[in-house]
C-alpha positions, 0 to 999 in steps of 0.5 A: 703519098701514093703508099698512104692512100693505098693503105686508107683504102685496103680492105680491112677485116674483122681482125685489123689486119690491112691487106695491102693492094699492090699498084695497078701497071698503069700506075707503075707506067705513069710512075716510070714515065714521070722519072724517065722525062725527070732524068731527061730533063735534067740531062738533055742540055748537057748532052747538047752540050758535050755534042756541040763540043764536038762540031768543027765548025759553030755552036750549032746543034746537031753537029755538022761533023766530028772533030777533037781539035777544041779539046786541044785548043784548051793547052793552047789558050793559057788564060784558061789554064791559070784560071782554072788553077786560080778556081781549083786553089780557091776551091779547096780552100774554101772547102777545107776552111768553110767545112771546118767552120760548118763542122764547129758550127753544127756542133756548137749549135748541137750543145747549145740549148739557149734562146738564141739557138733558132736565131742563129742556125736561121743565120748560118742557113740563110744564104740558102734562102737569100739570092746569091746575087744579093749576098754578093752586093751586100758583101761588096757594099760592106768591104767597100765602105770599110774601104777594103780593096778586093783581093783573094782573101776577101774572094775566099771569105764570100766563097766560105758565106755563101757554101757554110750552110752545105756542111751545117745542114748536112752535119746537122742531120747526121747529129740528130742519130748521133749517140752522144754516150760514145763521146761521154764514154771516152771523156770517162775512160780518160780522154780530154774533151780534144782527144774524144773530138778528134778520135770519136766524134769526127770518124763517126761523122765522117758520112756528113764531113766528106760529101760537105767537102765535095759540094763545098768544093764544087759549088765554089769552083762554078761559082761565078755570081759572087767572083764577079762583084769580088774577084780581082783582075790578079785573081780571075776563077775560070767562071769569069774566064768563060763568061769574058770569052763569050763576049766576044767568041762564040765557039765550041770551044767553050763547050768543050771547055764545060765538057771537061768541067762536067768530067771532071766533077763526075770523076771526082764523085766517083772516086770519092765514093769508091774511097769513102763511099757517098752512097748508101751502104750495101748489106 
């Protein structure tokens, strides 16, 4: 907005050029200053957070000392370590089946030109735009008046719902760049239509189908508004582990519990980008 204003009001000579005035220092101050509070913003409650991990005593901030025996106390607490395993299996299934099903789904709304088009992508997006909260009722109600008891598969269907709009819309927008004649060359060379799927369409759509698999993967791995309603007690997901614990305990503990899980989904970006790279590409 700053750039199009900017334009509107450089000097314009007789030839049509635009001279264009490059911004005041204030202007880049204020700019830079507006995204340092930004980031601090962001930031701040999770460095509190990492502190806190680290006081020997209470969840108090700053911290009273220094000590390392919360990190420990997580091998001692085997609850933690069954639900954090329960989390990461329902996690990768809900990130290979629900990217699967946002893949499909992009490319069938893609090749399809009906009326119904803008119906239905408004209905795979709509858990973005509807409370989880109500998403999550609303499931419940339907598994119990089908009078279906709550199990792992019923969990796993909520977690696909309420993520499959991630991989759509990402799909989607890396669709509307995509040379359809690609596709149409190797369906003329000789390709079957699930050949030219699997060896054309797929790679080049890579740059959306990876980083669908990463969201995908952790949203459902910290999602807890949804487990609460559906989850069984054969099958409880490290969220509601945590959230039973502060009921009753309120120690650093569970601080360095999330400092783990704030590692960890860092580390996993991380590696993900050095593999395939979820960043802009460097020339």
């Amino acid at each position: 907005m700053g750039g199009a204003l900017d334009d509107a009001r450089a000097p314009r000579p007789r030839d049509g050029r635009v001279i264009l005035m490059r911004p005041s220092p204030a202007f880049i101050a204020l700019r830079y200053a507006t995204l340092a509070l930004f980031f601090l913003f962001l930031l701040a409650p999770l460095g509190v957070l990492v502190a806190v991990s680290f006081n020997p005593t209470a969840m108090i901030f700053p911290p009273q000392g220094f000590t390392l025996k919360w990190y420990a106390v997580i091998l001692d607490k085997p609850d933690f370590l069954h639900a954090a395993w329960a989390s990461t299996k329902l996690a990768a299934l809900t990130a290979v089946l629900g990217t699967a099903c946002g893949v499909f789904a992009a490319l069938g709304l893609k090749n399809y030109g009906g009326p119904l088009k803008g119906a239905i992508s408004g209905l795979l997006m709509s858990p973005l735009f509807i409370p989880a909260v109500i998403v999550a009722l609303a499931l419940f109600q339907i598994i119990f008046t089908l009078g279906i008891q709550a199990n792992v598969w019923v969990l796993l269907a909520a977690h696909i719902v309420v993520t499959l709009p991630y991989p759509v819309r990402n799909v989607m927008a890396q669709l509307d760049g995509f040379d359809q004649r690609l596709e149409e060359a190797a369906l003329t060379v000789g390709a079957t239509p699930r050949q030219a799927l699997l060896r054309v369409t797929l790679p080049l759509l890579r740059a959306s189908i990876v980083p669908s698999l990463v969201i995908v993967f952790i949203l459902s791995w910290n999602n807890y508004t949804v487990s609460v309603f559906l989850a069984d007690k054969n099958w409880t997901t490290l969220p509601l582990q945590l959230r039973a614990y502060l009921q009753y305990e309120y120690e650093p503990f569970v601080a360095a519990m999330s400092t783990v899980l704030i590692v960890a989904s860092t580390v996993l970006l991380f590696v993900m980008d050095r593999l395939v790279g979820l960043g802009p590409k460097r020339k």
